[in-house]
TORKOL-4160 file (C-alpha; in steps of 0.2 Angstrom, whole numbers, padded with zeros to 4 digits, m for minus):
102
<pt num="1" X="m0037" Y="0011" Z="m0006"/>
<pt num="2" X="m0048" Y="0022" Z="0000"/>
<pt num="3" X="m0053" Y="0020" Z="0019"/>
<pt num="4" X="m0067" Y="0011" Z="0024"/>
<pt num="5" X="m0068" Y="0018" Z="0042"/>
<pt num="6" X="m0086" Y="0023" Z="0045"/>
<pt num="7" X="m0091" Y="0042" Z="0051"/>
<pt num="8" X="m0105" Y="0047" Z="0059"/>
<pt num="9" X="m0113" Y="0064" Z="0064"/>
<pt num="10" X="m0110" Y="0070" Z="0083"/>
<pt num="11" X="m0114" Y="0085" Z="0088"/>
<pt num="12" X="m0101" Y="0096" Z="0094"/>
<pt num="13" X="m0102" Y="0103" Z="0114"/>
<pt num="14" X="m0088" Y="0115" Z="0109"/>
<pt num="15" X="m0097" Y="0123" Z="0094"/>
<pt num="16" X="m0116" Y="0128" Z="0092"/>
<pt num="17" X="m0111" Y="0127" Z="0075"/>
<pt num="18" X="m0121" Y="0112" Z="0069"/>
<pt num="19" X="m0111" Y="0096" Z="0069"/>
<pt num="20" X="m0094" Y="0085" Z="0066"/>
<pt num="21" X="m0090" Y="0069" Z="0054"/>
<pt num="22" X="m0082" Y="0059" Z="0068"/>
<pt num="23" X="m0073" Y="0041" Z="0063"/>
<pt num="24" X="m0081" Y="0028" Z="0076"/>
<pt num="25" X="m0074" Y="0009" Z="0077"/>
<pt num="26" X="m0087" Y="m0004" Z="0069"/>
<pt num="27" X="m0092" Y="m0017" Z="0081"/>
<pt num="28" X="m0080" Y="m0030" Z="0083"/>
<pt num="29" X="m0079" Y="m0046" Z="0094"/>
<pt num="30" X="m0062" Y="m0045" Z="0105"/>
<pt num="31" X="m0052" Y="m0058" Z="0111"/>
<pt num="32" X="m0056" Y="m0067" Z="0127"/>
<pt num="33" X="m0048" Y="m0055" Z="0142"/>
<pt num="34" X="m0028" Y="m0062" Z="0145"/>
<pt num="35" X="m0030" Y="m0071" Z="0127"/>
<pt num="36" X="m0014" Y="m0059" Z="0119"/>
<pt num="37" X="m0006" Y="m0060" Z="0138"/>
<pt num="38" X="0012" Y="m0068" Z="0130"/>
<pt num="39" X="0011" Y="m0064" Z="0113"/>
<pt num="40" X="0025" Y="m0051" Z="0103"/>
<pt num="41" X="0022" Y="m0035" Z="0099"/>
<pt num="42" X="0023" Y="m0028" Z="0082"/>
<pt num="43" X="0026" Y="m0010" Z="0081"/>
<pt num="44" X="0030" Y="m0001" Z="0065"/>
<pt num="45" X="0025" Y="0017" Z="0055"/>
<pt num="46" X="0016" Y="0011" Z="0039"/>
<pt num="47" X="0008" Y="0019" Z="0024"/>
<pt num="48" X="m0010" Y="0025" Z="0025"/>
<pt num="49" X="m0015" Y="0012" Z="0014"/>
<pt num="50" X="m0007" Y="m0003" Z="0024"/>
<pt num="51" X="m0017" Y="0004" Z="0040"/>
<pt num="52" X="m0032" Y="0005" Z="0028"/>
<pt num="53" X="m0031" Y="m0014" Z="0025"/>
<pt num="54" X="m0031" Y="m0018" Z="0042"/>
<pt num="55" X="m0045" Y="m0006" Z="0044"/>
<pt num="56" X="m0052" Y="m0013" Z="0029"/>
<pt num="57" X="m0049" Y="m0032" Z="0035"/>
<pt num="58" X="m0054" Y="m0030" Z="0054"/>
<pt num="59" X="m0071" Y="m0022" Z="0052"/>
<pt num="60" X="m0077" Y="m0034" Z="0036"/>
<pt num="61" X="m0071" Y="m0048" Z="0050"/>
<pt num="62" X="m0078" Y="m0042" Z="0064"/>
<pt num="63" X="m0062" Y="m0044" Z="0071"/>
<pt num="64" X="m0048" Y="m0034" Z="0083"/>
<pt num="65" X="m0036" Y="m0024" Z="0071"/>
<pt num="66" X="m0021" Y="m0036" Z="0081"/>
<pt num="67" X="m0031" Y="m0052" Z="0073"/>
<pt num="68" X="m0032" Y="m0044" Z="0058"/>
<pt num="69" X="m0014" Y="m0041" Z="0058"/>
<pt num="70" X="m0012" Y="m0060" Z="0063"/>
<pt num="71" X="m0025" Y="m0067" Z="0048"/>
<pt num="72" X="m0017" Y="m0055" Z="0035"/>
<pt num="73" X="0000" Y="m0062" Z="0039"/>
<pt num="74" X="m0002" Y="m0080" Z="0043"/>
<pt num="75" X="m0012" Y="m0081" Z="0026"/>
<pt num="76" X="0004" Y="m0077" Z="0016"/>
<pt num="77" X="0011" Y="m0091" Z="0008"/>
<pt num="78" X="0031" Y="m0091" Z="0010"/>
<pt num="79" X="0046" Y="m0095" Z="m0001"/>
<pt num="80" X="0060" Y="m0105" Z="0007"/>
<pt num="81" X="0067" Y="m0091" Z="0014"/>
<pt num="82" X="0052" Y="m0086" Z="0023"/>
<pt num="83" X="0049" Y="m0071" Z="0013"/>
<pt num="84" X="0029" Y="m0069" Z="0005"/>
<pt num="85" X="0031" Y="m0075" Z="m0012"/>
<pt num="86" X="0020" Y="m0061" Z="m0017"/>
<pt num="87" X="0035" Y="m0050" Z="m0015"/>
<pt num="88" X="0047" Y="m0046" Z="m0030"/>
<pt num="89" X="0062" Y="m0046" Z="m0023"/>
<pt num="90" X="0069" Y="m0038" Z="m0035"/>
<pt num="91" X="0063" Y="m0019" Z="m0026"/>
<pt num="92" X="0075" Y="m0025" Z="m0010"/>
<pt num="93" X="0091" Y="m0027" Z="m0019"/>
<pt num="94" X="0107" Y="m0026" Z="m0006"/>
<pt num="95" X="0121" Y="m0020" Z="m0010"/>
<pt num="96" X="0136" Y="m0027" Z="m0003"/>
<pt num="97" X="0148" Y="m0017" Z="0006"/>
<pt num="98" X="0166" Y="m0013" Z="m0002"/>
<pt num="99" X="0175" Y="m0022" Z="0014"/>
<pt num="100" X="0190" Y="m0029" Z="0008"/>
<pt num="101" X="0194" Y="m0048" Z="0011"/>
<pt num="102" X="0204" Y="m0051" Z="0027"/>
């Protein structure tokens, strides 16, 4: 997916050089101030192409990337295990450790 983040032109105070493509933010309505206060963190390294859905998803929305986060997942319908039933589970397959019976 490509990324949607929009650029515009700034000039640069470092070079007389002309000007830079700089990535801004789109405008985006943000929670009510202490809305969040409570909630979990979620924290992980993902692909660039994960972080350009959220991208992707916040700015079409005019949402916070955190919401975003929050729509994308809670939309996922899951299996009785919890698990996205997009998801082949077949990709994830666990080996079971050679432990011997007690």
């Amino acid at each position: 997916m490509n990324s949607t983040i929009a650029t515009r032109t700034a000039a640069s105070a470092s070079r007389d050089a002309g000007s830079a493509s700089v990535a801004f933010m789109t405008d985006r309505t943000r929670r009510p101030r202490g809305a969040a206060k409570g909630n979990p963190v979620v924290y992980g390294h993902v692909l660039p192409e994960a972080k350009d859905v959220v991208t992707a998803t916040a700015d079409a929305l005019g949402i916070s990337q955190a919401q975003a986060i929050e729509v994308i997942l809670l939309s996922l319908s899951l299996d009785n295990d919890g698990v996205p039933s997009v998801i082949d589970r077949t990709q994830f397959h666990r080996e079971e450790l050679p432990i011997p019976a007690a």
